[in-house]
HTML snippet that shows the backbone in 3Dmol.js (N, CA, C, O; Angstrom):
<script src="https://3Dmol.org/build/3Dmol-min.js"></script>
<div id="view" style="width:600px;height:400px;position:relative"></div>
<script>
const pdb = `
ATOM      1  N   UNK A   1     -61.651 175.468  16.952  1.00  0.00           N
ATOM      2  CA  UNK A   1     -60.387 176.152  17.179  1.00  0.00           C
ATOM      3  C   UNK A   1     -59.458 175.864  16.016  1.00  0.00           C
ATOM      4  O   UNK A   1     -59.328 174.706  15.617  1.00  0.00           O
ATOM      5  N   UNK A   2     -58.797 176.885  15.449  1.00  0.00           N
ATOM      6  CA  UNK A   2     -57.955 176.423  14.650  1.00  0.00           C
ATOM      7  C   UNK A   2     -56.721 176.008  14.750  1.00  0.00           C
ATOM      8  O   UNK A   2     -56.047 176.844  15.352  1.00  0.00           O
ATOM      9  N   UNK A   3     -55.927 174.787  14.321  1.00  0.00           N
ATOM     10  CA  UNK A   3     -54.744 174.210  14.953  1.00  0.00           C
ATOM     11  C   UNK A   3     -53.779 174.576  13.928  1.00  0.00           C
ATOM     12  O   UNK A   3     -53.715 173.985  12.850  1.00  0.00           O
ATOM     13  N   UNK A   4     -52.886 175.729  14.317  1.00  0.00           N
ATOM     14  CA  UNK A   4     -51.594 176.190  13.316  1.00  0.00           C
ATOM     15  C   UNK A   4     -50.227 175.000  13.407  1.00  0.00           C
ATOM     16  O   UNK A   4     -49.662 174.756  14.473  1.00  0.00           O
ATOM     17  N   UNK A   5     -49.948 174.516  12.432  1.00  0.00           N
ATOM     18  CA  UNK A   5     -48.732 174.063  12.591  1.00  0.00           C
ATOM     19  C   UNK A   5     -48.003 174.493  11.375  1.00  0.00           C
ATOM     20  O   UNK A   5     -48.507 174.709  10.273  1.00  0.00           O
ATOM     21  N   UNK A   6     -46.552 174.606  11.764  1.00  0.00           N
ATOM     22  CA  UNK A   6     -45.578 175.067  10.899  1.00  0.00           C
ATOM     23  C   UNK A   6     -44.746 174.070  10.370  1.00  0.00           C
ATOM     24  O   UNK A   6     -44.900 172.957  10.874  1.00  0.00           O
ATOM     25  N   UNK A   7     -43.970 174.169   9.554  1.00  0.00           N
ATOM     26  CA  UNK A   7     -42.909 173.155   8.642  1.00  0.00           C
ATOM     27  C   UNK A   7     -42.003 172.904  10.733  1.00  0.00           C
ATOM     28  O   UNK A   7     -42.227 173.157  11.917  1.00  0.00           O
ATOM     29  N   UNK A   8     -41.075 172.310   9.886  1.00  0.00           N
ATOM     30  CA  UNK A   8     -39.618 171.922  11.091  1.00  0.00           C
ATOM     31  C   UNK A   8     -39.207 173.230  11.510  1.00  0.00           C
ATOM     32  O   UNK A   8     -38.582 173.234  12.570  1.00  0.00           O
ATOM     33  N   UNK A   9     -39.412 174.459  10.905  1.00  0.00           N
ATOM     34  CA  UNK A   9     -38.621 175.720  10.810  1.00  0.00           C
ATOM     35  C   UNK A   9     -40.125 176.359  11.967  1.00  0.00           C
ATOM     36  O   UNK A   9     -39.941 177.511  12.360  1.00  0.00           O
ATOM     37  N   UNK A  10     -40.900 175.973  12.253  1.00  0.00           N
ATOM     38  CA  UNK A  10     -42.228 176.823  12.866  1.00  0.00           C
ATOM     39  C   UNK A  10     -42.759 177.556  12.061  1.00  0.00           C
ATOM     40  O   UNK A  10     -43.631 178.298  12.512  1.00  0.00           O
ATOM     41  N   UNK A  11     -42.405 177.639  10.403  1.00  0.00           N
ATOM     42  CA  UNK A  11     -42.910 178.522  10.147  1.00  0.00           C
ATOM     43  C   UNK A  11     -44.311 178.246   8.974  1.00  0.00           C
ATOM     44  O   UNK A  11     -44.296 177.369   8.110  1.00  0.00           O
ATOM     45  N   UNK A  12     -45.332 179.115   9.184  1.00  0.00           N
ATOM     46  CA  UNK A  12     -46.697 178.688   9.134  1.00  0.00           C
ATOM     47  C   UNK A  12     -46.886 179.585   7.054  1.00  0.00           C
ATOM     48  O   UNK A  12     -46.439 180.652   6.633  1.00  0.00           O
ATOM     49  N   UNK A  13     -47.641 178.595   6.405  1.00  0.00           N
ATOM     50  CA  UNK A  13     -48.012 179.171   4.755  1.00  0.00           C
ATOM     51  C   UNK A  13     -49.312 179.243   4.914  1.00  0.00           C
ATOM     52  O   UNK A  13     -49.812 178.978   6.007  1.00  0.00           O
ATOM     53  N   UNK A  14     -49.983 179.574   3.954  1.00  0.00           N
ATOM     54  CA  UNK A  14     -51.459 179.774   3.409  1.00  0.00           C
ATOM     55  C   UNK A  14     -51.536 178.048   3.146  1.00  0.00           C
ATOM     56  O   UNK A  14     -52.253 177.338   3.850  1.00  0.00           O
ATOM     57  N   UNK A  15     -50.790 177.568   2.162  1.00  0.00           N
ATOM     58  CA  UNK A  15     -50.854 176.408   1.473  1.00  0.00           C
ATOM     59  C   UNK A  15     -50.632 175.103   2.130  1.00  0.00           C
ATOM     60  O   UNK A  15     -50.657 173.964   1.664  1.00  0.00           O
ATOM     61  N   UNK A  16     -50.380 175.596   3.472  1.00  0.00           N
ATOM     62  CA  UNK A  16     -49.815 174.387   4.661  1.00  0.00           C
ATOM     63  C   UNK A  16     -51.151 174.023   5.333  1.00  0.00           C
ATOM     64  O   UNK A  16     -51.352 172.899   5.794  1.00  0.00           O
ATOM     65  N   UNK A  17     -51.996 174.952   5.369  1.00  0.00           N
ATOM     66  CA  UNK A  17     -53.090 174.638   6.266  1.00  0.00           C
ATOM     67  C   UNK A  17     -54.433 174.210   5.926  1.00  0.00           C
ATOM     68  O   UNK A  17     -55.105 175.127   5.453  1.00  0.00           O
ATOM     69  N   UNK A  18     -54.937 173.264   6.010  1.00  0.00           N
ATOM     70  CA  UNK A  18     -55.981 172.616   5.709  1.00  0.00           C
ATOM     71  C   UNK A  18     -57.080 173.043   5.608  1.00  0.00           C
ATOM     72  O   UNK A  18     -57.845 172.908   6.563  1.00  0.00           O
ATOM     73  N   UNK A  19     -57.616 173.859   4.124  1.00  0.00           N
ATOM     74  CA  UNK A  19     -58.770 174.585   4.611  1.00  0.00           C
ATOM     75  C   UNK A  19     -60.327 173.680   4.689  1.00  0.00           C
ATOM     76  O   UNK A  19     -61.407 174.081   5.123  1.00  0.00           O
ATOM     77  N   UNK A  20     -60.040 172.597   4.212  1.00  0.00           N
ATOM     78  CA  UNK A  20     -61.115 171.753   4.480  1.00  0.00           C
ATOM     79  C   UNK A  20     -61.402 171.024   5.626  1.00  0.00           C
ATOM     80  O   UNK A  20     -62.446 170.388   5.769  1.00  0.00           O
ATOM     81  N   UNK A  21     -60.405 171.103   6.547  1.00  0.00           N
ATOM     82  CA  UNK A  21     -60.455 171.040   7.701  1.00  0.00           C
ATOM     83  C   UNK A  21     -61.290 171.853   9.041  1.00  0.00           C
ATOM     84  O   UNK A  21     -61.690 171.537  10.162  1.00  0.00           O
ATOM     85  N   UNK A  22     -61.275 173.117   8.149  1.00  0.00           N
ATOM     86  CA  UNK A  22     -61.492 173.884   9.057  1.00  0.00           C
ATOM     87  C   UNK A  22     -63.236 174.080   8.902  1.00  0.00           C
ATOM     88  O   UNK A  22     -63.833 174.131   7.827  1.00  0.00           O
ATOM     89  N   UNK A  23     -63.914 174.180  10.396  1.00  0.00           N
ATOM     90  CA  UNK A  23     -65.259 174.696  10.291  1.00  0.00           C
ATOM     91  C   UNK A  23     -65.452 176.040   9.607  1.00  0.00           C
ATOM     92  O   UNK A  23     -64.563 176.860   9.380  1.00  0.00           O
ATOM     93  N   UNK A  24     -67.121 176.179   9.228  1.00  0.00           N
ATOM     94  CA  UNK A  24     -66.877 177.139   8.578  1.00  0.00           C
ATOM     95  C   UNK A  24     -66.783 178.784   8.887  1.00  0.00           C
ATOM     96  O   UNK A  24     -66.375 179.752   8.244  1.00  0.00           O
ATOM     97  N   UNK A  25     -67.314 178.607  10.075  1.00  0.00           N
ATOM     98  CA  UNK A  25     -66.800 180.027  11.167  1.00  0.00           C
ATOM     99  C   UNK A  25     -65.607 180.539  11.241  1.00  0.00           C
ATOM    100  O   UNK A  25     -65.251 181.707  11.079  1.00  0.00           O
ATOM    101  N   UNK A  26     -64.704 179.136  11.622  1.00  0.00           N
ATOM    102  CA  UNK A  26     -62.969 179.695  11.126  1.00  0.00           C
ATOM    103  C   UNK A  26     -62.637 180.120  10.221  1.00  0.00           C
ATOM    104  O   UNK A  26     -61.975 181.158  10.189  1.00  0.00           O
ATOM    105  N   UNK A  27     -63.076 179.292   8.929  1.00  0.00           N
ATOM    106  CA  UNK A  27     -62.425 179.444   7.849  1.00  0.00           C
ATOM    107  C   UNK A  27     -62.755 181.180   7.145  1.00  0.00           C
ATOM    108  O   UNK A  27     -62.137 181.865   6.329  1.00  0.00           O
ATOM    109  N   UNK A  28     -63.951 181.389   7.891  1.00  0.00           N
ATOM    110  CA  UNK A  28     -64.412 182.830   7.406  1.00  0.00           C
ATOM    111  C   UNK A  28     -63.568 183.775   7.901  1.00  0.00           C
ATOM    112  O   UNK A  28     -62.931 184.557   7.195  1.00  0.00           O
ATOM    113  N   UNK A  29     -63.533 183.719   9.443  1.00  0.00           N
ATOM    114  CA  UNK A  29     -63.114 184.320  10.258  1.00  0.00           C
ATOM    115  C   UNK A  29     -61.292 184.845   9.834  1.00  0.00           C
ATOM    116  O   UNK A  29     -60.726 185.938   9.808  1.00  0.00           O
ATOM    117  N   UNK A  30     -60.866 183.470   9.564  1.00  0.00           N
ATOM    118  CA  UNK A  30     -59.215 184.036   9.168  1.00  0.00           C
ATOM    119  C   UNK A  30     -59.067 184.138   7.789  1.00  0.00           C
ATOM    120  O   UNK A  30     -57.863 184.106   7.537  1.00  0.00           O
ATOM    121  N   UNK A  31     -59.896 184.270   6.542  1.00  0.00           N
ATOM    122  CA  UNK A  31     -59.978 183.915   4.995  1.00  0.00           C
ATOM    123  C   UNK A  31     -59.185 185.137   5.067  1.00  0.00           C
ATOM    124  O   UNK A  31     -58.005 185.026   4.734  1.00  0.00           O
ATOM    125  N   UNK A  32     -59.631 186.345   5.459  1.00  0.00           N
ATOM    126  CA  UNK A  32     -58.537 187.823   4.691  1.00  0.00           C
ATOM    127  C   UNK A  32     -57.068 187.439   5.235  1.00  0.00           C
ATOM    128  O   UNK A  32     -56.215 187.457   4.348  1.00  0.00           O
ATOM    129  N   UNK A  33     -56.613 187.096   6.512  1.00  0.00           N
ATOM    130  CA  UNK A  33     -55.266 186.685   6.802  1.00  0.00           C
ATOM    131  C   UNK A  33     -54.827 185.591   5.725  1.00  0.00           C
ATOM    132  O   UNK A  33     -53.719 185.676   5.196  1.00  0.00           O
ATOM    133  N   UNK A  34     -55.653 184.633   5.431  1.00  0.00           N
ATOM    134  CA  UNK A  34     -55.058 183.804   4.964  1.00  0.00           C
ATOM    135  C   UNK A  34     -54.598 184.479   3.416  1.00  0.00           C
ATOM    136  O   UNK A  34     -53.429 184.695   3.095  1.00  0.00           O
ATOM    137  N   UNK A  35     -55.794 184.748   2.561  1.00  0.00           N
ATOM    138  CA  UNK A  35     -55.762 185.788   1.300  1.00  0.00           C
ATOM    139  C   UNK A  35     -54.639 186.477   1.301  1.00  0.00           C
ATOM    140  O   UNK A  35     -53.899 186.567   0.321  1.00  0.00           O
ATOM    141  N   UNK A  36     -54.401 187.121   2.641  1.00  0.00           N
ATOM    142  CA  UNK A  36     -53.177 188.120   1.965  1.00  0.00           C
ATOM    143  C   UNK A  36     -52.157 187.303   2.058  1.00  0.00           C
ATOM    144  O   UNK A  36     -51.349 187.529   1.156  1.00  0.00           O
ATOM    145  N   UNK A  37     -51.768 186.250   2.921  1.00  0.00           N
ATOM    146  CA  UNK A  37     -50.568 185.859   2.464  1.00  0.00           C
ATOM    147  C   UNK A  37     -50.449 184.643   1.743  1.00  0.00           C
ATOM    148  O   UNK A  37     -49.394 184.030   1.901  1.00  0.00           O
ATOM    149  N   UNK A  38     -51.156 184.245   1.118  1.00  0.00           N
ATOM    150  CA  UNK A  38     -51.359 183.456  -0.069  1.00  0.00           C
ATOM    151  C   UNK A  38     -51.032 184.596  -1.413  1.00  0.00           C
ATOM    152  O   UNK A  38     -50.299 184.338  -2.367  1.00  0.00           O
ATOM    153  N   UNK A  39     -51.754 185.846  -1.204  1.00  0.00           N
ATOM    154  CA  UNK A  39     -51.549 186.581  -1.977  1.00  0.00           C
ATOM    155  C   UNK A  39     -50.292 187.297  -2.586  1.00  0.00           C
ATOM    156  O   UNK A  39     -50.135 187.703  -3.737  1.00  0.00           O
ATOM    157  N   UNK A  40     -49.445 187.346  -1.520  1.00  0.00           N
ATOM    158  CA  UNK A  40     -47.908 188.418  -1.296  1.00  0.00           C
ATOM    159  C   UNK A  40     -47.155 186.681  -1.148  1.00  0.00           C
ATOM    160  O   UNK A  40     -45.943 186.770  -1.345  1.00  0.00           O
ATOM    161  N   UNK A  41     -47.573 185.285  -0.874  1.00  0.00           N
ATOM    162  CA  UNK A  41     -46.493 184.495  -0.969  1.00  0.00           C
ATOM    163  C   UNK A  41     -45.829 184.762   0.141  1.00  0.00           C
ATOM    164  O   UNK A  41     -44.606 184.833   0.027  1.00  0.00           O
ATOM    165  N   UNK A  42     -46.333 184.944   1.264  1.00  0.00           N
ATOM    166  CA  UNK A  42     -45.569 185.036   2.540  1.00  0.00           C
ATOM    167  C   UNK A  42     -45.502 184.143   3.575  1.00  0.00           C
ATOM    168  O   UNK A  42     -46.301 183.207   3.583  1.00  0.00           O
ATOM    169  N   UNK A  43     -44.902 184.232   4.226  1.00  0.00           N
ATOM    170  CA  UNK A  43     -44.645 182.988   5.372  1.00  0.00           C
ATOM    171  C   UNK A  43     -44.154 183.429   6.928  1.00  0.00           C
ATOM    172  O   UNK A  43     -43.113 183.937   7.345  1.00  0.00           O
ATOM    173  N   UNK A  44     -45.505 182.956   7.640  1.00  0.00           N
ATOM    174  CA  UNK A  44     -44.735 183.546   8.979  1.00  0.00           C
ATOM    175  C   UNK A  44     -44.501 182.871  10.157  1.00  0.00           C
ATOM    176  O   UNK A  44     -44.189 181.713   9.881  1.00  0.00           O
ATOM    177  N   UNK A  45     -44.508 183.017  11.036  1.00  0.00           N
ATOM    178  CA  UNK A  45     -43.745 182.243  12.473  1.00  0.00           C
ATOM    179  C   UNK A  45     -44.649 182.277  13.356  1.00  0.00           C
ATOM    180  O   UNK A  45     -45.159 183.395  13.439  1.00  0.00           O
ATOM    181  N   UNK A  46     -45.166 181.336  14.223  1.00  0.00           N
ATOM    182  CA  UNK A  46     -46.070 181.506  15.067  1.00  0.00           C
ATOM    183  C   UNK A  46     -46.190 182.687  15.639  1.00  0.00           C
ATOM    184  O   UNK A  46     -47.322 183.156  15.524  1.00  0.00           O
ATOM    185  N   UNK A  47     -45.405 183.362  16.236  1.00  0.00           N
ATOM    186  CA  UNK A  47     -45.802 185.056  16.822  1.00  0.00           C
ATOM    187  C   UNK A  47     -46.337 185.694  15.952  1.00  0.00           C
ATOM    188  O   UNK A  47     -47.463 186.185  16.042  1.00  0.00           O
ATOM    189  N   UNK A  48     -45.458 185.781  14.826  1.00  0.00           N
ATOM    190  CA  UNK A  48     -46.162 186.661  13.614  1.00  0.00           C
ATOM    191  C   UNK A  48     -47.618 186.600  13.453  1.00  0.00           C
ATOM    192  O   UNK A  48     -48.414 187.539  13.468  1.00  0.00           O
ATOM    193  N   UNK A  49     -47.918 184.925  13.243  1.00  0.00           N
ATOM    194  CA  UNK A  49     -48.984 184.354  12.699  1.00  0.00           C
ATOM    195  C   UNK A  49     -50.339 185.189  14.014  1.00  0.00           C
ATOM    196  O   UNK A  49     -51.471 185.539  13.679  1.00  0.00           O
ATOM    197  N   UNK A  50     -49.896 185.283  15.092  1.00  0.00           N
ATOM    198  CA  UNK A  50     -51.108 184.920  16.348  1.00  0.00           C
ATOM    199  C   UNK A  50     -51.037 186.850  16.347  1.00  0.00           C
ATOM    200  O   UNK A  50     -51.990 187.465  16.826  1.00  0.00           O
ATOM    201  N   UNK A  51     -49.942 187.533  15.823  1.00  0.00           N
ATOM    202  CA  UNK A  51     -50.140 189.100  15.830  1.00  0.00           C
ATOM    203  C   UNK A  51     -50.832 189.063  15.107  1.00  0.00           C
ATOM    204  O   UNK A  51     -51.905 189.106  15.709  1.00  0.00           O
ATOM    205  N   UNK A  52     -51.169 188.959  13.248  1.00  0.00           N
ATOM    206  CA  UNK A  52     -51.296 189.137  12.931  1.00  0.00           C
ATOM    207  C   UNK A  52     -53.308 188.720  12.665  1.00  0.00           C
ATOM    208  O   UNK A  52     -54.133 189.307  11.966  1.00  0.00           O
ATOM    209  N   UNK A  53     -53.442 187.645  13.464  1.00  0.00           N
ATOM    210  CA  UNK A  53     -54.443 186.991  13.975  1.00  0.00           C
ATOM    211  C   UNK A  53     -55.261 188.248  15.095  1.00  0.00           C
ATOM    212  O   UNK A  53     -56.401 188.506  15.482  1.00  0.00           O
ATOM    213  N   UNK A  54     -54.151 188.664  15.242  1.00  0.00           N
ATOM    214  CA  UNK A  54     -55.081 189.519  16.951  1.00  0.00           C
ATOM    215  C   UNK A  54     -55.402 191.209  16.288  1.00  0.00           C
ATOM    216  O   UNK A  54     -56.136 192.131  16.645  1.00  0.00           O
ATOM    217  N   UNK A  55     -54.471 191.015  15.212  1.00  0.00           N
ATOM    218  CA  UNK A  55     -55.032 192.197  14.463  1.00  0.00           C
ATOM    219  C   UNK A  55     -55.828 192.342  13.716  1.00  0.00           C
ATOM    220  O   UNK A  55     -56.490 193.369  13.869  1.00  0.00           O
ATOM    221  N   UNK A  56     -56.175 191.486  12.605  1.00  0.00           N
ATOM    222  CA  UNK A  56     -57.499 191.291  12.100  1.00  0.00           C
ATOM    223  C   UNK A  56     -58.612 191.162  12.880  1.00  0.00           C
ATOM    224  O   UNK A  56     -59.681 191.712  12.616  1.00  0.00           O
ATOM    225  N   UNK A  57     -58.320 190.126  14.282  1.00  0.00           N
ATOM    226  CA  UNK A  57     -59.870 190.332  15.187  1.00  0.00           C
ATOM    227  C   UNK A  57     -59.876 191.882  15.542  1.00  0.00           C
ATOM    228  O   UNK A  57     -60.866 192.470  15.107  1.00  0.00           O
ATOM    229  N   UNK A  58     -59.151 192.500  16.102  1.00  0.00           N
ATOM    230  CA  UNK A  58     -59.353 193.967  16.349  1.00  0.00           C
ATOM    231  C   UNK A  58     -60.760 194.558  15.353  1.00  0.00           C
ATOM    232  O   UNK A  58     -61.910 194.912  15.612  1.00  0.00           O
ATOM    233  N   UNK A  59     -59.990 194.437  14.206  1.00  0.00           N
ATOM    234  CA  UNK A  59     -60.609 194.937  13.281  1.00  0.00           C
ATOM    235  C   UNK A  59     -62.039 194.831  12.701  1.00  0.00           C
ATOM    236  O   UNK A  59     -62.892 195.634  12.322  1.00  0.00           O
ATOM    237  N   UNK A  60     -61.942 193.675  12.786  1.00  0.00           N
ATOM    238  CA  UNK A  60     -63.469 192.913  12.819  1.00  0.00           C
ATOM    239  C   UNK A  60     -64.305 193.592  14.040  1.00  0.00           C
ATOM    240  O   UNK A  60     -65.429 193.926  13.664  1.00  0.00           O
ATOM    241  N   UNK A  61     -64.051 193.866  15.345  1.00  0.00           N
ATOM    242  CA  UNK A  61     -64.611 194.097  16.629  1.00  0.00           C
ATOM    243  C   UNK A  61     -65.062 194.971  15.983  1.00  0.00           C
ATOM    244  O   UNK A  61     -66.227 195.119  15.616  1.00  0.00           O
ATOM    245  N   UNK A  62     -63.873 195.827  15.738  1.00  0.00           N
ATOM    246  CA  UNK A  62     -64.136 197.768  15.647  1.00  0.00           C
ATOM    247  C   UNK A  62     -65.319 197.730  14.126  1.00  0.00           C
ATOM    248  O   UNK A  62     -66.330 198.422  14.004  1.00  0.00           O
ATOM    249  N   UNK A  63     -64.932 196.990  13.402  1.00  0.00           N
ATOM    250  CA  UNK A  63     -66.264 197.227  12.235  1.00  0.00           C
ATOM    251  C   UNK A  63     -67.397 196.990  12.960  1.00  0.00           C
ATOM    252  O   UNK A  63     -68.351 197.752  13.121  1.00  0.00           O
ATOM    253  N   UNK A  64     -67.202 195.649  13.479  1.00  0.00           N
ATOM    254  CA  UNK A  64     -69.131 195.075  13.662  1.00  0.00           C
ATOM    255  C   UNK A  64     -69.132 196.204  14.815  1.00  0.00           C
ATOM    256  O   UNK A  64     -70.038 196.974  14.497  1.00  0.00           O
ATOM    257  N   UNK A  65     -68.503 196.678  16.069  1.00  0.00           N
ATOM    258  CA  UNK A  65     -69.337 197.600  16.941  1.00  0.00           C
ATOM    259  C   UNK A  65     -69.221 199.165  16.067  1.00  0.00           C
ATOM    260  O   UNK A  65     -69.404 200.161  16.767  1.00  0.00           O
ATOM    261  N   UNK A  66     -68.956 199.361  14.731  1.00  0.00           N
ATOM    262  CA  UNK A  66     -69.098 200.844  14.593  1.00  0.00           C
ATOM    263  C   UNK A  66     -70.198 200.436  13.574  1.00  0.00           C
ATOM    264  O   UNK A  66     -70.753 201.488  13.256  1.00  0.00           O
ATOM    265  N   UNK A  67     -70.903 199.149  12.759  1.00  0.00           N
ATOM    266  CA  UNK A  67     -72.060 198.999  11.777  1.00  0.00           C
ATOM    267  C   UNK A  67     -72.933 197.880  12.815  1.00  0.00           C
ATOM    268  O   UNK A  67     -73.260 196.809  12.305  1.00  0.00           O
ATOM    269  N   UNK A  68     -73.221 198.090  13.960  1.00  0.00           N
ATOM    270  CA  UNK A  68     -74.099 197.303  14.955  1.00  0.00           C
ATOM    271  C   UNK A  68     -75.390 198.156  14.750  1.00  0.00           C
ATOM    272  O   UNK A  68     -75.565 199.372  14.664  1.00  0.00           O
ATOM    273  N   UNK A  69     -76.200 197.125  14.702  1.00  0.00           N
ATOM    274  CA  UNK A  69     -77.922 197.696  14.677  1.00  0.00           C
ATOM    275  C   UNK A  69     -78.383 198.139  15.928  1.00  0.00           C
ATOM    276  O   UNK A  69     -79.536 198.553  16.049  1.00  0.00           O
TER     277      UNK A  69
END
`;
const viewer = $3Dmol.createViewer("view");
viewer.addModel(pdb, "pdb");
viewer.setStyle({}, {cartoon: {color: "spectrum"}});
viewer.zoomTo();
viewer.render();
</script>
């Protein structure tokens, strides 16, 4: 499971979170969330963070069930 924590402010970086920490299923699993906002230098807030989390899984679903063998 991955454990988000934010600065004093709740709010969560690319650069805050331990990627060596993480197994390597996670670390796959959230690498494009993390990428883009490592990428754009962004910073978000736990809601943000867990939307933006529930939108990439979407996405992932809808690929692997529309390229399923």
């Amino acid at each position: 499971m991955l454990r988000v924590q934010g600065d004093q402010e709740g709010i969560i970086s690319a650069q805050k979170i331990d990627l060596h920490s993480l197994p390597t299923d996670i670390l796959e699993a959230f690498s494009p969330l993390l990428c883009e906002m490592e990428e754009l230098g962004t910073t978000l807030n736990l809601e943000e963070f867990l939307d933006a989390s529930y939108r990439l899984y979407n996405v992932r679903i809808k690929f692997h069930n529309h390229y399923r063998l």
